[in-house]
KOLLUM-111086 format. One record per residue (C-alpha): x, y, z. Coordinates in nm, 3 decimals. Layout:
N
<site u="X" v="Y" w="Z"/>
...
END
This chain:
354
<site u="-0.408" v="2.140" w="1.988"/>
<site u="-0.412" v="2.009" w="1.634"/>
<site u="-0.701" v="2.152" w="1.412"/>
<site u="-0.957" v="1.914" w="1.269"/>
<site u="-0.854" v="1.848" w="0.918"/>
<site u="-1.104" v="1.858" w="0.592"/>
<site u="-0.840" v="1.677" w="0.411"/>
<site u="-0.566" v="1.334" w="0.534"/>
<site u="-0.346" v="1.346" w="0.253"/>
<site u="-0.118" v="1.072" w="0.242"/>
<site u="0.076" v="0.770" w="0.072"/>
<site u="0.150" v="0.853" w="-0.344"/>
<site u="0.064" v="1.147" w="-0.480"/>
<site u="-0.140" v="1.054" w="-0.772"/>
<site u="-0.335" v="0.754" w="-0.603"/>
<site u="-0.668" v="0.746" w="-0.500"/>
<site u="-0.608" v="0.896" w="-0.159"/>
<site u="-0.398" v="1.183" w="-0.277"/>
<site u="-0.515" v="1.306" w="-0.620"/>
<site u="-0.660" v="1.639" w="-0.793"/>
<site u="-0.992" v="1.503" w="-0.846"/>
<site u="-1.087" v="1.434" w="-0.421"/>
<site u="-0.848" v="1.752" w="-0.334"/>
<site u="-1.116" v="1.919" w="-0.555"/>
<site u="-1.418" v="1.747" w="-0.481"/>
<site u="-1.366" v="1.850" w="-0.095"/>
<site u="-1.252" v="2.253" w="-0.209"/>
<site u="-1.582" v="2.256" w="-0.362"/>
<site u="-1.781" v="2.128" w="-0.051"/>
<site u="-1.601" v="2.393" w="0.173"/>
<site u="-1.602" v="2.733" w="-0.097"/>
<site u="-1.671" v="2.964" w="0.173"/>
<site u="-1.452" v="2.853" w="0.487"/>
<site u="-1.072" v="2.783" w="0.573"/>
<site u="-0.957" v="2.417" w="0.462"/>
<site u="-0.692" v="2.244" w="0.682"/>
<site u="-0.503" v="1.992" w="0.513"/>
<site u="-0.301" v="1.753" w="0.673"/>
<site u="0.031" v="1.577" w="0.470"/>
<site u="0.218" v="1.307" w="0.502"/>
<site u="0.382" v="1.165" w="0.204"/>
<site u="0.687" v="1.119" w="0.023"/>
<site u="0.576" v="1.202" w="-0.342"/>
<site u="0.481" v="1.050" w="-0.627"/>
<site u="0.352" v="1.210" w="-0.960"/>
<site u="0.474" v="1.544" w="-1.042"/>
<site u="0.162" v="1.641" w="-1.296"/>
<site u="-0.055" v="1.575" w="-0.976"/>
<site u="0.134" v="1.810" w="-0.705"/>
<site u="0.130" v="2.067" w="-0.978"/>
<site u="-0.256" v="2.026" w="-1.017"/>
<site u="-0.338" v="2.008" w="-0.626"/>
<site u="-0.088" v="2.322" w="-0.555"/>
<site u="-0.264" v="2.511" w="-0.851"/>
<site u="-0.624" v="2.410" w="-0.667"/>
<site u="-0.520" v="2.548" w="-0.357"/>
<site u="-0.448" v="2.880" w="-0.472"/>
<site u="-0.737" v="2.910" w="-0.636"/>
<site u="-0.955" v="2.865" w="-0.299"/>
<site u="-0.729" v="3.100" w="-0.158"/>
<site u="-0.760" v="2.959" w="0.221"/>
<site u="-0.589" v="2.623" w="0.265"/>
<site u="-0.347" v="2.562" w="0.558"/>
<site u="-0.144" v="2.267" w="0.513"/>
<site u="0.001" v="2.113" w="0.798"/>
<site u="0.335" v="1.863" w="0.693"/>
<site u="0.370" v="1.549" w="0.951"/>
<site u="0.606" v="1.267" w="0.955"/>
<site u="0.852" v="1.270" w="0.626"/>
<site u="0.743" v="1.469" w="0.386"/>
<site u="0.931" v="1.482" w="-0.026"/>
<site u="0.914" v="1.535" w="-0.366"/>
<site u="0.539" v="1.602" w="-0.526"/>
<site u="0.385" v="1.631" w="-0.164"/>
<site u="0.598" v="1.944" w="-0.134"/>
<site u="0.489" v="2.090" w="-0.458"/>
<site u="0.123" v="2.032" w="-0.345"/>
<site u="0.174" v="2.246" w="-0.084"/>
<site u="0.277" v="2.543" w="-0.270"/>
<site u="-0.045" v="2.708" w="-0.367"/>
<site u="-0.151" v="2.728" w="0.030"/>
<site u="-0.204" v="3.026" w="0.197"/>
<site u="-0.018" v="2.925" w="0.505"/>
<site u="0.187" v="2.602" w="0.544"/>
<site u="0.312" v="2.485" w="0.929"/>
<site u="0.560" v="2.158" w="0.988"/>
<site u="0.545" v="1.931" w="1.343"/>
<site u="0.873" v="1.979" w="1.519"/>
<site u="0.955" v="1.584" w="1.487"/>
<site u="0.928" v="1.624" w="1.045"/>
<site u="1.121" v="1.647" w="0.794"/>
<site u="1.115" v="1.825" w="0.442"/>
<site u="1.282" v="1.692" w="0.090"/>
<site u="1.317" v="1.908" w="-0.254"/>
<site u="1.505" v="1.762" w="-0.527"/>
<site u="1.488" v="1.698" w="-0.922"/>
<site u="1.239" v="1.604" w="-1.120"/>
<site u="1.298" v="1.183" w="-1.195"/>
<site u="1.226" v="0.971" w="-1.408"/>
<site u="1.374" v="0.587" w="-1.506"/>
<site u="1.629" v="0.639" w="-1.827"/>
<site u="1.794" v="0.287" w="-1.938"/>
<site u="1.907" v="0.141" w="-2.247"/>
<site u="2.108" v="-0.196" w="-2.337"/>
<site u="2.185" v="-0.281" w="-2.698"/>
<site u="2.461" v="-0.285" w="-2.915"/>
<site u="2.485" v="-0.011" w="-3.146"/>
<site u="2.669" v="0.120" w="-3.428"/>
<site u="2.782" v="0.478" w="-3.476"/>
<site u="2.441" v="0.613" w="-3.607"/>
<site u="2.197" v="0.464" w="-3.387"/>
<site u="2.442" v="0.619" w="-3.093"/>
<site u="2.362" v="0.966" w="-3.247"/>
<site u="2.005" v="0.853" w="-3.221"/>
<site u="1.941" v="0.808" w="-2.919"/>
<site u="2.244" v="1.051" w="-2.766"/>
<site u="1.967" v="1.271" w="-2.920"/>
<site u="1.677" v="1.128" w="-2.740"/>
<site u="1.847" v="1.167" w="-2.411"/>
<site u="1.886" v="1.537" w="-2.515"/>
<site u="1.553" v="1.581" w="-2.566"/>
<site u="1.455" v="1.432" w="-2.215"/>
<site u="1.733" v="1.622" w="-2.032"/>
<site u="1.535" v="1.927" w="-2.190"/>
<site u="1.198" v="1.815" w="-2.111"/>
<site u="1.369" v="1.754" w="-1.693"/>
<site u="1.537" v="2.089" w="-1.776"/>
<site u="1.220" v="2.257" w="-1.809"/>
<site u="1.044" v="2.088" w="-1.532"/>
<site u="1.264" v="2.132" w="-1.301"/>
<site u="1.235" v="2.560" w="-1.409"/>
<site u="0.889" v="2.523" w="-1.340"/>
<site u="0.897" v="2.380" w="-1.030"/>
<site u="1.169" v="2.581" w="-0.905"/>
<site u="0.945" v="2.923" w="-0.997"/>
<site u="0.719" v="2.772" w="-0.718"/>
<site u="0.910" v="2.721" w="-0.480"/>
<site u="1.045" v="3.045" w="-0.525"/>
<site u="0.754" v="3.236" w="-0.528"/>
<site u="0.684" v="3.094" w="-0.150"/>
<site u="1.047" v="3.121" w="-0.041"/>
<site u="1.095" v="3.480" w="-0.207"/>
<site u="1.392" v="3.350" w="-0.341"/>
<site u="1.592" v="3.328" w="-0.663"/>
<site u="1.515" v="3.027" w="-0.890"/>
<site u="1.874" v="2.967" w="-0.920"/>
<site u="1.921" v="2.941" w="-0.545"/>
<site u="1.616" v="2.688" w="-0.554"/>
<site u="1.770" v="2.484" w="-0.839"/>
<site u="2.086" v="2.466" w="-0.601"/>
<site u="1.927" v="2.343" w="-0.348"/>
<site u="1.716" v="2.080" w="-0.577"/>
<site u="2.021" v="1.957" w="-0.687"/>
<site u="2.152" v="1.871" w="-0.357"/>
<site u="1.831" v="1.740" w="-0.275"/>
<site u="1.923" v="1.684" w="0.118"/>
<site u="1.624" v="1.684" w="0.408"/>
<site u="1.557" v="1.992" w="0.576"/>
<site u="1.495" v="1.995" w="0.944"/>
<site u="1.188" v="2.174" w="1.039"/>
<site u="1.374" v="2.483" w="1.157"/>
<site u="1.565" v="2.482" w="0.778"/>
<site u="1.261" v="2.442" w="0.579"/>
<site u="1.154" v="2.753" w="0.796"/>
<site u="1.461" v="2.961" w="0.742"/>
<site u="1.419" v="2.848" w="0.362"/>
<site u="1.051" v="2.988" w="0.345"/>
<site u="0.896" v="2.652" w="0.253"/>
<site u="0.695" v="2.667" w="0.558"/>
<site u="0.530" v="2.978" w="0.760"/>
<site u="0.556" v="2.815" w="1.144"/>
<site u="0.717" v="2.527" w="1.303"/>
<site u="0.406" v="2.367" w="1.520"/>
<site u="0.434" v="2.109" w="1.896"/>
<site u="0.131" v="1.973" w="1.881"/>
<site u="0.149" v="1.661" w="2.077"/>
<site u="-0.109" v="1.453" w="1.872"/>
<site u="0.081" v="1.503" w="1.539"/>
<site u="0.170" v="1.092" w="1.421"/>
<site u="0.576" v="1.058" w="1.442"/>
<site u="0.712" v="0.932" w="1.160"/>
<site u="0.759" v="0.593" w="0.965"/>
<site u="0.928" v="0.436" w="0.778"/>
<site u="0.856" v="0.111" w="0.676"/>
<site u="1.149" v="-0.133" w="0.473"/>
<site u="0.951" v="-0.110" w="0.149"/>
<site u="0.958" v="0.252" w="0.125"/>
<site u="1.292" v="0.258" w="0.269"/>
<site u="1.377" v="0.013" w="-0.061"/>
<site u="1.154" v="0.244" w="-0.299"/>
<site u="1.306" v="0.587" w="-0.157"/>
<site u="1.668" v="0.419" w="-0.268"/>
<site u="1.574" v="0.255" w="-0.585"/>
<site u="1.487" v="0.594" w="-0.676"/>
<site u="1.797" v="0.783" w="-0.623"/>
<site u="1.643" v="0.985" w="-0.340"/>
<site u="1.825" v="1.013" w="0.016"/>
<site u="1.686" v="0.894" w="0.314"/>
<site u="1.563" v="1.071" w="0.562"/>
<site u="1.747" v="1.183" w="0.897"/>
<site u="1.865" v="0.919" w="1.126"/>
<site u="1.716" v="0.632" w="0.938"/>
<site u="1.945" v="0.312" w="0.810"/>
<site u="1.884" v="0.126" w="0.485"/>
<site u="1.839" v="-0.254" w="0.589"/>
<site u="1.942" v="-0.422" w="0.220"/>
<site u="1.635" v="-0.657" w="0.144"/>
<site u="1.622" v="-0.975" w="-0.040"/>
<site u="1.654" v="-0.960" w="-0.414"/>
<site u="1.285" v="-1.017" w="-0.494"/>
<site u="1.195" v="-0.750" w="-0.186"/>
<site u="1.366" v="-0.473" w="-0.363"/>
<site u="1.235" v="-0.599" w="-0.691"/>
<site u="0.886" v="-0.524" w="-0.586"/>
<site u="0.977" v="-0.233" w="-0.359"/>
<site u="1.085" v="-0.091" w="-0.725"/>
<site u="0.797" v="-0.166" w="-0.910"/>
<site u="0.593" v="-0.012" w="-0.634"/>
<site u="0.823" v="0.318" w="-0.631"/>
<site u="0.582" v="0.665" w="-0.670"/>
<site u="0.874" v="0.864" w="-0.804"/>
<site u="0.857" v="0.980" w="-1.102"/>
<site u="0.739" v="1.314" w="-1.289"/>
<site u="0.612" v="1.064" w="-1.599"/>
<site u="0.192" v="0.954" w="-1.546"/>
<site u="0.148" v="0.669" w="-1.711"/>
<site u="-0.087" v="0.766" w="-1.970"/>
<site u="0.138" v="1.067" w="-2.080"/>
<site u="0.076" v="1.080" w="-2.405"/>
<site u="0.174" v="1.450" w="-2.471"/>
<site u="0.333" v="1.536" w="-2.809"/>
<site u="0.728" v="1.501" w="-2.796"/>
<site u="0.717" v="1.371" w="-2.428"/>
<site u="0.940" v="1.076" w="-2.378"/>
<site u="0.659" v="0.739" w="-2.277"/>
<site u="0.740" v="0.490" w="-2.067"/>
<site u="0.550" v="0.159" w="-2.176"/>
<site u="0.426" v="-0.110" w="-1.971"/>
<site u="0.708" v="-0.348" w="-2.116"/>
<site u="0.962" v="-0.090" w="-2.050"/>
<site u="0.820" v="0.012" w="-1.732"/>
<site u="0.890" v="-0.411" w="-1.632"/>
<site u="1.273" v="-0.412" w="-1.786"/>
<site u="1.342" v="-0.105" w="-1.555"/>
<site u="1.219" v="-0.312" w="-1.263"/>
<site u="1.389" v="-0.625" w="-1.385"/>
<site u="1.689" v="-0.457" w="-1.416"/>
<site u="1.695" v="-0.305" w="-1.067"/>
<site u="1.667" v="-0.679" w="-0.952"/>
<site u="1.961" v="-0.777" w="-1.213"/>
<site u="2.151" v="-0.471" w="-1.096"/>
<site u="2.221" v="-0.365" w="-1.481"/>
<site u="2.076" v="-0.225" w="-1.772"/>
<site u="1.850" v="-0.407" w="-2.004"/>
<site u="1.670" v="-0.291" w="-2.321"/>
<site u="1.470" v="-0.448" w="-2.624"/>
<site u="1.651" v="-0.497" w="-2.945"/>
<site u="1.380" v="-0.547" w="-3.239"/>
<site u="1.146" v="-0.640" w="-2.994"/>
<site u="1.373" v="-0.900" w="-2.809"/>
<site u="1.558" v="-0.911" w="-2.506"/>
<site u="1.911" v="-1.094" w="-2.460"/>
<site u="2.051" v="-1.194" w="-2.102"/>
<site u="2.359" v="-1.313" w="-1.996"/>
<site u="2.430" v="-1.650" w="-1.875"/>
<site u="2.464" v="-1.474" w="-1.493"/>
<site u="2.171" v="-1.270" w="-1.545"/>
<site u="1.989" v="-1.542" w="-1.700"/>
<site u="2.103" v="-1.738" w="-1.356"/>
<site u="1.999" v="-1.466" w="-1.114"/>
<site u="1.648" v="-1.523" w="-1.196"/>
<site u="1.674" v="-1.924" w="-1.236"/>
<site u="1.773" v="-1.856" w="-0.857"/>
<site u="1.518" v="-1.624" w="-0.706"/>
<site u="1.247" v="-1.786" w="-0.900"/>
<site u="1.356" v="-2.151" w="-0.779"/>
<site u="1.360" v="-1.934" w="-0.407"/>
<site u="0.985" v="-1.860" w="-0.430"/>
<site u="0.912" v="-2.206" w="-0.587"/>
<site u="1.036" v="-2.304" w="-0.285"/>
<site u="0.828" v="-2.121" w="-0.053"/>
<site u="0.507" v="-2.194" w="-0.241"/>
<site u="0.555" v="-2.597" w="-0.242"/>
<site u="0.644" v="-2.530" w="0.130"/>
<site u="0.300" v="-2.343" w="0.143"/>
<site u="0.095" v="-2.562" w="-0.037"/>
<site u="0.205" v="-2.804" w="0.209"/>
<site u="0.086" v="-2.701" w="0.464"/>
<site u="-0.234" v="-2.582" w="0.286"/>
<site u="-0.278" v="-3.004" w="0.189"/>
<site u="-0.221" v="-3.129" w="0.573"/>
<site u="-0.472" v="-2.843" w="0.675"/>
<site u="-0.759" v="-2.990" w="0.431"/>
<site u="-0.665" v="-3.317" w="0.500"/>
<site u="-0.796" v="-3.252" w="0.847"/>
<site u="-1.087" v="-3.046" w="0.764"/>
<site u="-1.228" v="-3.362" w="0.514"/>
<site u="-1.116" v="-3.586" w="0.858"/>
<site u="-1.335" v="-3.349" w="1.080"/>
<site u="-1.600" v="-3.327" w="0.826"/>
<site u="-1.660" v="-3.706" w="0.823"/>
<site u="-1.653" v="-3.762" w="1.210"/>
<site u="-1.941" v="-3.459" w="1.172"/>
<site u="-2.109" v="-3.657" w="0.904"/>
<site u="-2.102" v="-4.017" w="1.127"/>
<site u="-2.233" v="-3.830" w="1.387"/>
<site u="-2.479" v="-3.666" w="1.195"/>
<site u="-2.621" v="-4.039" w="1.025"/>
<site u="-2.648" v="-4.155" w="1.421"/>
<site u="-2.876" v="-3.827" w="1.552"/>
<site u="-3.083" v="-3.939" w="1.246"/>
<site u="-3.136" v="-4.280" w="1.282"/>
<site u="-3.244" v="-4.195" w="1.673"/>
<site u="-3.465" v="-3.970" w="1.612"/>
<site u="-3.691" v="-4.208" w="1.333"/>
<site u="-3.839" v="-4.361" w="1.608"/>
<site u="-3.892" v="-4.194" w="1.992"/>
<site u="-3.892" v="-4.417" w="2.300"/>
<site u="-4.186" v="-4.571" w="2.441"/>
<site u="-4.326" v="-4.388" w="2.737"/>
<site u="-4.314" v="-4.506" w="3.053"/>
<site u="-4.637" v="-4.657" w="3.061"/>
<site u="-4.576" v="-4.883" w="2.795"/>
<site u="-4.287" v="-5.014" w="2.939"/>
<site u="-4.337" v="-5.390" w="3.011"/>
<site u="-4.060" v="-5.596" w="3.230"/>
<site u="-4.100" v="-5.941" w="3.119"/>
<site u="-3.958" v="-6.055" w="3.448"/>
<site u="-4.095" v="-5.906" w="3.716"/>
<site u="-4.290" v="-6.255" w="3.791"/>
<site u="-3.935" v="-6.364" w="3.825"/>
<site u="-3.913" v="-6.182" w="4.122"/>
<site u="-4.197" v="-6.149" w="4.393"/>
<site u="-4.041" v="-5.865" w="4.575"/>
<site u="-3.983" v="-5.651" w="4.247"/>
<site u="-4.109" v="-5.304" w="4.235"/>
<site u="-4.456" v="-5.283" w="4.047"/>
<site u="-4.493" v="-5.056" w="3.745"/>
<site u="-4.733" v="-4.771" w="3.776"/>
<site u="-4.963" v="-4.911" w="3.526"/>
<site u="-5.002" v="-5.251" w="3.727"/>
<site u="-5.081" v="-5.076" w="4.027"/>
<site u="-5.355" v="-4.839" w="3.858"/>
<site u="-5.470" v="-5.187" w="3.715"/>
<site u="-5.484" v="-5.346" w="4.022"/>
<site u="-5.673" v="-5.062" w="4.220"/>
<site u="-5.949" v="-5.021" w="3.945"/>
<site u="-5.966" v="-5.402" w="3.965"/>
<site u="-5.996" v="-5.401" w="4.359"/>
<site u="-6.280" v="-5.116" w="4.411"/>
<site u="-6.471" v="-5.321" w="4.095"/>
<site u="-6.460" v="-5.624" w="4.329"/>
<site u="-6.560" v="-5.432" w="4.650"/>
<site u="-6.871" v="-5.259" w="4.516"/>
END
């Protein structure tokens, strides 16, 4: 049977539900006793895996437990455990360290130099990374880092029963309560947008333009937080951070020139188009939002009409039944008398008698 779990990691490493700071906060609460960890997640910020892997070693007695598809940073995190196990139905992802790299602008001979140098200096900074993380991995797999970095650079899912022969993981687990896993199309779109491979048996359905635009700005993968601010680490701005994710829409590079950006007449057209696309699907919307009040403000006056009658009956109640005179009862000889003549005509009839 499954174990119960301290800890339900999953979604992006680095978000609120996966992050150093609640991995810690429930390490603390449980310094004494074995933490089970449950994962499910296909990455997300390198700095963070690090941190969480580096926590679990220093408890010393965290079993993690890998469901569903598991890559990337939610590997790492796993790393510093004292005992990792995979469901039969998962699968397992290591690869390179990522991170978005574009540039568009026309340049002459010494600005090339430039930045041919600033793409040195990241390739050293992924370099280096990628050393680091491999030393991990090694250390669990008792394996070379060079035969780590091989398999990094493939970057290919594992099967359960390879991520065991590998060393990643200590037992392959049939617990029939473990979640299968999911996929869903936006994480299928964020997955490719980021140059990682999908996972076994699943087919990339190509989205609409805007769908993989936002399935790219939603993307977890990259080793980069965005409040780096580390000396001699490469930043990715919030303006740059957008032109990566327009691009991926535009399917080319783009890049600021003196703090301006020049499109194409088909680029320029691209977005004419998918932006007239959504125009169209909000005036369609609001449509329907205007016939929907139109009926509330119809229902709300019958409500109000009926409202103005229940108060004009109630200003003045009915006379009882006593009070009730019918003018035309001497009309009719035969016609029923009213309660109050007959009282009348009793009292009136003993009075006479006595």
């Amino acid at each position: 049977m499954p174990k119960n779990y301290n800890l339900f990691l999953k979604g992006d490493v680095g978000y609120w539900n996966f992050n150093s700071d609640y991995v810690n906060w429930v390490l603390d609460k449980n310094k004494d006793s074995e933490v089970n960890v449950l994962i499910n997640s296909l990455g997300g910020y390198t700095h963070e895996g690090v941190a969480i892997s580096s926590l679990f070693k220093l408890h010393g007695n965290v079993h993690v437990h890998f469901v569903g598809h598991n890559a990337s940073a939610a590997t790492i995190a796993a790393m510093g455990a004292k005992r990792v196990t995979i469901d039969e139905d998962a699968a397992f992802l290591v690869h390179k360290c990522l991170m978005p790299v574009m540039e568009w602008d026309y340049m002459n001979a010494d600005k090339l130099d430039a930045h041919i140098k600033k793409l040195e200096k990241i390739k050293q900074d992924q370099d280096t990374l990628d050393t680091c993380i491999a030393g991990m991995y090694a250390r669990r797999c008792k394996k070379s880092k060079d035969e780590l970095l091989g398999l990094m650079t493939v970057g290919g899912w594992l099967t359960p029963e390879q991520a065991l022969e590998w060393g990643f993981v200590d037992e392959i687990t049939h617990y029939s309560d473990d979640e299968k896993p999911e996929l869903t199309e936006a994480t299928i779109s964020s997955l490719s947008a980021a140059g990682i491979p999908l996972p076994p048996n699943i087919k990339k359905k190509k989205g609409s333009i805007m769908e993989r635009f936002l399935a790219f700005l939603q993307s977890p993968f990259s080793n980069q937080a965005p409040d780096n601010d580390t000396e001699g680490a490469p930043i990715q701005s919030p303006i740059m951070a957008k032109l990566t994710a327009l691009s991926a829409l535009l399917g080319c590079a783009l890049a600021l020139a003196d703090n301006k950006l020049s499109l194409s007449e088909e680029q320029a057209s691209k977005i004419d188009e998918t932006l007239g696309e959504n125009k169209k699907t909000i005036d369609s919307l609001n449509s329907v939002v205007a016939d929907k009040d139109k009926t509330i403000a119809e229902l709300q006056s019958s409500i109000a009409e009926k409202d103005k009658t229940i108060a004009e009956l109630k200003k003045e109640p009915a006379s009882s039944t006593g009070d009730v005179v019918d003018e035309k009862k001497d009309d009719d000889p035969y016609a029923p008398v009213s309660q109050a003549d007959a009282l009348a005509a009793s009292k009136a009839f003993l009075e006479s008698t006595i």
